[in-house]
C-alpha positions as CSV (number, residue, x, y, z in Angstrom):
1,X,-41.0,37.1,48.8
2,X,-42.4,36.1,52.1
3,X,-40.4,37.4,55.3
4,X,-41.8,34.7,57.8
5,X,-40.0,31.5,58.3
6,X,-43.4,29.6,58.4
7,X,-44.8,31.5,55.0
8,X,-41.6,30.2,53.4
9,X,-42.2,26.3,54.6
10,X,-45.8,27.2,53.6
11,X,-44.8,28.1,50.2
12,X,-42.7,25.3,49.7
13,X,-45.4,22.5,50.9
14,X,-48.0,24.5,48.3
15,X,-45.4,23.9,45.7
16,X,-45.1,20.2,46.6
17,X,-49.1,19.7,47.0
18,X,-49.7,21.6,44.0
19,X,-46.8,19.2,41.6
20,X,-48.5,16.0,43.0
21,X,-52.4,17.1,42.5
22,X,-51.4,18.0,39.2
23,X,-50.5,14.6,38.7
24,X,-53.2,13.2,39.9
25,X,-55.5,15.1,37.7
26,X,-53.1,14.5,34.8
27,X,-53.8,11.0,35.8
28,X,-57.8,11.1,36.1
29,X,-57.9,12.9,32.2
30,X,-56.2,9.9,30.7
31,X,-58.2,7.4,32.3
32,X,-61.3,9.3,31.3
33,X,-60.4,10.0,27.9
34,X,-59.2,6.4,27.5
35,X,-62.4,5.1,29.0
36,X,-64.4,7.4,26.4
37,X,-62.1,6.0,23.3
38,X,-62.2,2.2,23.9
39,X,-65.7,2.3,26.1
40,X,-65.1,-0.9,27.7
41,X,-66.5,-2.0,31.5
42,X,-62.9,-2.0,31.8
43,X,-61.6,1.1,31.5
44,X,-64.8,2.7,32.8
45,X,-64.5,0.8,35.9
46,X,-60.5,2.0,36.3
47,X,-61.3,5.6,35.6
48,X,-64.5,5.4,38.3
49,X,-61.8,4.1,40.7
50,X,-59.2,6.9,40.3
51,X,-62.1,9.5,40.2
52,X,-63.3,8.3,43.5
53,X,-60.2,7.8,45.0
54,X,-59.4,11.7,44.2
55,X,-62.3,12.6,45.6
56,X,-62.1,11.1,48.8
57,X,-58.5,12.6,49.0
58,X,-60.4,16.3,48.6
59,X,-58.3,17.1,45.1
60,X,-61.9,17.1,43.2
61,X,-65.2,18.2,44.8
62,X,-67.5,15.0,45.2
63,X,-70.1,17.1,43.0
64,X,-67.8,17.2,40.6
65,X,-66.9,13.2,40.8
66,X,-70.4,12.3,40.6
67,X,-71.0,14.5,37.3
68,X,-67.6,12.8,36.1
69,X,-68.8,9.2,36.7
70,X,-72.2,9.7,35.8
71,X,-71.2,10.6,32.4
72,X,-68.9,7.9,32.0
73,X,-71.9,5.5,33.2
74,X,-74.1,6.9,30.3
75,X,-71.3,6.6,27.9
76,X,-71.6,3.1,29.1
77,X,-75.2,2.8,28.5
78,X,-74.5,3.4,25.0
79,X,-72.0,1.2,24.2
């Protein structure tokens, strides 16, 4: 356990940070997976949004938002 009263507030906003990025990725899958189930512009378009909005928040890495899209706009190619 940490001794510091700062390392304790630290561990508690870590906690906090960690619950709500969580969510947000939680979040990002089910867009995602719904976008790749009923592959309308639709969906694609929502789960583009929340993947760019995560990213720009700095929960994903960009590079990692531009492979997510990018596969999404191919499964949209497809379809």
């Amino acid at each position: 356990m940490a001794n510091l009263k700062s390392a304790i507030k630290k561990i508690r906003v870590t906690a906090r940070n960690r619950a709500r990025n969580v969510e947000y990725k939680t979040k990002m899958r089910k867009a995602i997976n719904e976008a790749r189930n009923q592959k309308t512009a639709e969906a694609i378009r929502k789960a583009q949004s929340i993947i760019d909005k995560l990213s720009l928040k700095g929960i994903i890495h960009q590079n990692r938002a531009g492979h997510l899209k990018s596969t999404l706009f191919k499964l949209s190619a497809k379809a």
